[in-house]
C-alpha positions as CSV (number, residue, x, y, z in Angstrom):
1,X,0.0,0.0,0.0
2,X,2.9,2.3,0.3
3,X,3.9,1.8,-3.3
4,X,0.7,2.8,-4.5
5,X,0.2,5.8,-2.3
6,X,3.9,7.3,-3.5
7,X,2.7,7.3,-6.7
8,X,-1.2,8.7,-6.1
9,X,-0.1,11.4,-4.3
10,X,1.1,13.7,-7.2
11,X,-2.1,12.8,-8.9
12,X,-4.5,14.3,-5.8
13,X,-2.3,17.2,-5.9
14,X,-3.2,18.3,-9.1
15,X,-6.4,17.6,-9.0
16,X,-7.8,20.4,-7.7
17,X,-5.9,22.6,-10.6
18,X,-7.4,20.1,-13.1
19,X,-10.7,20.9,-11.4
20,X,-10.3,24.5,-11.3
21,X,-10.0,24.8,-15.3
22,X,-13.4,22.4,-16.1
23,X,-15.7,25.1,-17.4
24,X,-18.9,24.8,-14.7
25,X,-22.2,23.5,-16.4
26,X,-24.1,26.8,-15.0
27,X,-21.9,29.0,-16.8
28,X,-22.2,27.0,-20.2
29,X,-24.9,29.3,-22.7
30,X,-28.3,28.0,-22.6
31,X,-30.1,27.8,-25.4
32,X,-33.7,28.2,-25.6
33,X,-36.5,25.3,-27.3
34,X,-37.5,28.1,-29.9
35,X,-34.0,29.4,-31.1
36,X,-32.9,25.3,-31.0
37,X,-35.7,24.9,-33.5
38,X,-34.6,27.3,-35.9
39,X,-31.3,26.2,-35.7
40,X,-29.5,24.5,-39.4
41,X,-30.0,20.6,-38.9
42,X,-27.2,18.5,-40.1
43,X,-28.5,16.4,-42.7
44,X,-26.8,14.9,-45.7
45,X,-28.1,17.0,-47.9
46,X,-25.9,20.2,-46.2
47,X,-22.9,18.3,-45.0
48,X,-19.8,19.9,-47.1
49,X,-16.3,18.5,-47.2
50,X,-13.8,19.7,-45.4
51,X,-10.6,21.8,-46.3
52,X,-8.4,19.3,-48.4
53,X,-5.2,18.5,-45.8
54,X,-2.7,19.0,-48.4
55,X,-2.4,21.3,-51.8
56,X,-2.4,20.5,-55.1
57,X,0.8,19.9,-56.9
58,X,1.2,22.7,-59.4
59,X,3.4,21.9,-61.9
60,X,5.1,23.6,-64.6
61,X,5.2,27.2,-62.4
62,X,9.2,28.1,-63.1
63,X,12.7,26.2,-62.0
64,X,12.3,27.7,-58.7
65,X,9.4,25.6,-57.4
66,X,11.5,22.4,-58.1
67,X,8.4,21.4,-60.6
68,X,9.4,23.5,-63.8
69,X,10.8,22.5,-67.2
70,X,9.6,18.5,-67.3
71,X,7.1,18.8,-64.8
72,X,8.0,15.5,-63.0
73,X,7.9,13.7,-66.0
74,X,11.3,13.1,-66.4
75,X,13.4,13.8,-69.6
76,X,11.9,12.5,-73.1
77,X,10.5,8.9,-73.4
78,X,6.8,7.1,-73.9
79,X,5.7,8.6,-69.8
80,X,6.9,12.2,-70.8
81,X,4.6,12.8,-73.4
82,X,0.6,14.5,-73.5
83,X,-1.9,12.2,-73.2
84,X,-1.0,10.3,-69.6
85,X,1.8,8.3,-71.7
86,X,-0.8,5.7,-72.4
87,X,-1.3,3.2,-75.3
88,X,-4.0,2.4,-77.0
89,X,-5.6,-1.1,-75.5
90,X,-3.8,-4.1,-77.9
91,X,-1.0,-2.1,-78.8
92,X,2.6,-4.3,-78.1
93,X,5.2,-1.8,-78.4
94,X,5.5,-1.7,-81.9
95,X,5.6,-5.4,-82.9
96,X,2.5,-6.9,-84.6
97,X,-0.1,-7.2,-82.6
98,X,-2.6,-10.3,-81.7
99,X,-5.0,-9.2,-83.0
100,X,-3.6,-9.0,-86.6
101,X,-1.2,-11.7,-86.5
102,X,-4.1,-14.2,-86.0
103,X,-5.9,-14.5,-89.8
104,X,-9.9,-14.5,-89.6
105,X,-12.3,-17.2,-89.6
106,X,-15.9,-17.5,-90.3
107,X,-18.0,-14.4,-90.6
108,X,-21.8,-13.4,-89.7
109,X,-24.1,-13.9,-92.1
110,X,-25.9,-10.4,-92.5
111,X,-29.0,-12.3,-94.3
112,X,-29.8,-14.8,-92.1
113,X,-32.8,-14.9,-90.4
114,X,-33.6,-15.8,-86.3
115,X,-36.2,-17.7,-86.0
116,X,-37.3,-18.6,-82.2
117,X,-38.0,-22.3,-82.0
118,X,-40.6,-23.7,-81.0
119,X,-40.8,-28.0,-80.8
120,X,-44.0,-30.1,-81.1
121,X,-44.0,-31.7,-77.4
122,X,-44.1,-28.1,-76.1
123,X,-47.0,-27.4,-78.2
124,X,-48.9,-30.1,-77.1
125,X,-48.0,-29.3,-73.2
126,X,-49.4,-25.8,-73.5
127,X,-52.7,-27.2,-75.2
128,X,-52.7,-29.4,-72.8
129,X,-52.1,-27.0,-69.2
130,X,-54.7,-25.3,-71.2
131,X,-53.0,-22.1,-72.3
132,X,-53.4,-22.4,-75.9
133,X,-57.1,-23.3,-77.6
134,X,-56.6,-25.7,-80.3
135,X,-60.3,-24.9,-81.6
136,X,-59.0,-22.1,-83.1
137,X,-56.2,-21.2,-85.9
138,X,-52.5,-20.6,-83.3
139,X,-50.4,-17.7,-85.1
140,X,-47.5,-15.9,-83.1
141,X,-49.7,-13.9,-81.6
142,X,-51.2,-16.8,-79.7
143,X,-48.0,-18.4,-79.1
144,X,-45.9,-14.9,-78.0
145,X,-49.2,-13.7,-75.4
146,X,-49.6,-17.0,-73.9
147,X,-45.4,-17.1,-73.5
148,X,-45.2,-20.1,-75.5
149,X,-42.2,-18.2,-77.2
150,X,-40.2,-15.6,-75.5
151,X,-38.5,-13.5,-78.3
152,X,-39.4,-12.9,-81.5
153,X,-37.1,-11.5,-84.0
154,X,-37.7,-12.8,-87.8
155,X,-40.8,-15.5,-86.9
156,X,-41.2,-18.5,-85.2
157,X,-39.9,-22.5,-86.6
158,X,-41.7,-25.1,-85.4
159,X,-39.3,-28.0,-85.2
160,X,-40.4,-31.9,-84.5
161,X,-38.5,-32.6,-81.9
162,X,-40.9,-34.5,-79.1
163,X,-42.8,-35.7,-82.0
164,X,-44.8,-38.7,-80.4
165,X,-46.1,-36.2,-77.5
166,X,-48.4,-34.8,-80.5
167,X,-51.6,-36.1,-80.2
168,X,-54.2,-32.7,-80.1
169,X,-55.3,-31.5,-84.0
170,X,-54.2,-28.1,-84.4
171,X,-54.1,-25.6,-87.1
172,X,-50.7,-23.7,-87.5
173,X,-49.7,-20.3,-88.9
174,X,-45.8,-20.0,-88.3
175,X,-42.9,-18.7,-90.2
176,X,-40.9,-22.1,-91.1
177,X,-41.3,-25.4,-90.3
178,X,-39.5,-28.4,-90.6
179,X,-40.4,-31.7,-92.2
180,X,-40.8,-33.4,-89.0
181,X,-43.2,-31.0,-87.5
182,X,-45.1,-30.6,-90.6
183,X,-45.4,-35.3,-90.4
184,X,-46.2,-34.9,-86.9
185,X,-48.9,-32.2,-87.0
186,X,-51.3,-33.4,-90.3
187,X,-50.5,-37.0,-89.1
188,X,-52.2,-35.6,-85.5
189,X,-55.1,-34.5,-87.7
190,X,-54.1,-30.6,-87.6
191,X,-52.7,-28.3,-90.7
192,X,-50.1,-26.0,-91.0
193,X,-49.0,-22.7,-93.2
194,X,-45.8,-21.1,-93.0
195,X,-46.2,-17.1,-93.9
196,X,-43.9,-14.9,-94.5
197,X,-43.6,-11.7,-92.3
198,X,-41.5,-8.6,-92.6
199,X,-40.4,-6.7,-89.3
200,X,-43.4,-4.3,-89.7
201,X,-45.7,-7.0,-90.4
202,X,-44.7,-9.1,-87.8
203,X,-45.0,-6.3,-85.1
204,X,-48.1,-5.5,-86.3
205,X,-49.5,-8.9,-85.4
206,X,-47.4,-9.3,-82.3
207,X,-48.7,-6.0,-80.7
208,X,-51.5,-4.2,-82.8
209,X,-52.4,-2.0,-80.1
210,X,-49.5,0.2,-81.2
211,X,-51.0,1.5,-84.5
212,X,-54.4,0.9,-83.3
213,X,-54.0,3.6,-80.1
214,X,-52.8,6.5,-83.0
215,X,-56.2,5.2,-84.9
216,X,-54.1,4.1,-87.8
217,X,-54.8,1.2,-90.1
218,X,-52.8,-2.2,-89.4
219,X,-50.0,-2.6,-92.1
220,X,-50.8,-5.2,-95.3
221,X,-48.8,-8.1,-94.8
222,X,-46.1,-8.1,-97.3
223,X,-44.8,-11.0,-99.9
224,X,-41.3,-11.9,-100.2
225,X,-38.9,-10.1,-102.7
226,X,-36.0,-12.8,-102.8
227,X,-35.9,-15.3,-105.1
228,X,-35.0,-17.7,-102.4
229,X,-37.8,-17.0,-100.2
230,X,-39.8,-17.0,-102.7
231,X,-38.9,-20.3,-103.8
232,X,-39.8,-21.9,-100.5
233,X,-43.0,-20.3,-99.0
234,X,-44.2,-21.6,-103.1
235,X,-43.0,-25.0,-102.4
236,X,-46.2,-27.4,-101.5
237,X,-43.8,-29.5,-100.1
238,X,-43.2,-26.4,-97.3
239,X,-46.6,-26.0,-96.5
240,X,-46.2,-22.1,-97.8
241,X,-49.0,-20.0,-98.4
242,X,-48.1,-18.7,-101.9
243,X,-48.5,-22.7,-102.9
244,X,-51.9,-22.5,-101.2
245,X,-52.7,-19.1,-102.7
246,X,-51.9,-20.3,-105.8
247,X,-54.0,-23.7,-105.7
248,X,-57.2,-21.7,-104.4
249,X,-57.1,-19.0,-107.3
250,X,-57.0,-21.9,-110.2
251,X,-60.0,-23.4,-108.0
252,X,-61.7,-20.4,-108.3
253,X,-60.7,-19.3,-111.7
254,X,-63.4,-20.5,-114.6
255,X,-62.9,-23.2,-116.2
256,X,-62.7,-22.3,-120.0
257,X,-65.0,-24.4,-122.1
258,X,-63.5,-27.0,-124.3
259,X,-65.6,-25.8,-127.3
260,X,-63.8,-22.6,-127.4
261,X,-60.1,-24.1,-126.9
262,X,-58.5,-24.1,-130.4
């Protein structure tokens, strides 16, 4: 105990001193309820930064403020130059770079179309969960409302994959379809046509609200211009609809009589 009192006794002697300079809670300012409530709130909207703790650099102000003439940069070379001394992104210090010492392959077709596909056993399981109504012609509208398809950029292929799980009659308007779907849906009972849309056709079937809210007619569905398409939507064996045009106007054509026939 006589340790610890040698060393406490400097500390009780200045504590009254230390006492003496604490400011006394009576003569601290009082501030009254209504002056408080006009006081500035500290909010995030008013905070501002403080004073930045050290200056900028300034460079390029004269020899005498040891950042003149190169400016830090040094004396010539790639890092003394405008433009932070950067290259461009590939560049290898002048050999030849990746990029073009690699040759190219393959290329993107510009003409190709993007069809969304859509198999035969997911055709049937809609029907079935009772999403799609079979009683009634299914276009791309049908299919892209009840989310049978997702994205529709150029039309919709029906493909036969899941062939078997076809058992429902249904009548199809699509863009393409292959072989296998076409088998699997008239062997079901059903028929299909493959049509040819344009982009402004196609949206005008997908969403028709858009011209019909500026009260302006629906856009004419539009016929191929290609040869090559037209070539396949007039293929029978295709199911396309200029083949089926076709084969209704001779049915409805007159028949001229044979007396008359040179």
């Amino acid at each position: 105990m006589l340790g610890v009192t040698s060393w406490m006794a400097p500390l009780r002697a200045l504590a009254p001193a230390w006492l003496a300079r604490r400011t006394p809670v009576a003569a601290l300012p009082r501030i009254s309820a209504a002056t408080y409530a006009t006081m500035p709130s500290v909010r995030i909207g008013n905070l501002t930064p403080a004073q930045p703790k050290k200056n900028r650099k300034r460079l390029g102000r004269g020899d005498g403020s040891d950042r003149g003439g190169t400016s830090t940069r040094g004396t010539k070379g790639q890092k003394a130059r405008a433009g932070n001394g950067k290259p461009k992104p590939g560049f290898e210090g002048g050999q030849m770079p990746l990029v073009r010492l690699i040759p190219k392959r393959g290329f993107i077709n510009s003409h190709a179309k993007n069809f969304a596909p859509l198999n035969v056993d997911r055709l049937q399981y809609w029907i079935d969960q009772g999403r799609l109504n079979p009683a009634e012609p299914i276009t791309i509208r049908e299919l892209y409302e009840s989310r049978c398809i997702h994205r529709v950029r150029d039309g919709v292929k029906l493909l036969g994959d899941g062939s078997g799980h076809l058992k429902t009659p249904v009548h199809l308007v699509v863009s393409r379809a292959s072989q296998s779907a076409i088998r699997a849906v008239e062997e079901a009972g059903g028929s299909i046509v493959c049509r040819y849309y344009n982009a402004t056709s196609l949206r005008a079937l997908i969403k028709p609200q858009k011209w019909l809210l500026k009260n302006k007619p629906l856009p004419h569905f539009a016929d191929p211009v290609s040869k090559r398409e037209l070539l396949w939507y007039s293929s029978p064996n295709n199911r396309g609809y200029l083949a089926l045009r076709d084969a209704q106007e001779r049915a409805t054509a007159p028949q001229a009589d044979s007396a008359d026939v040179p």
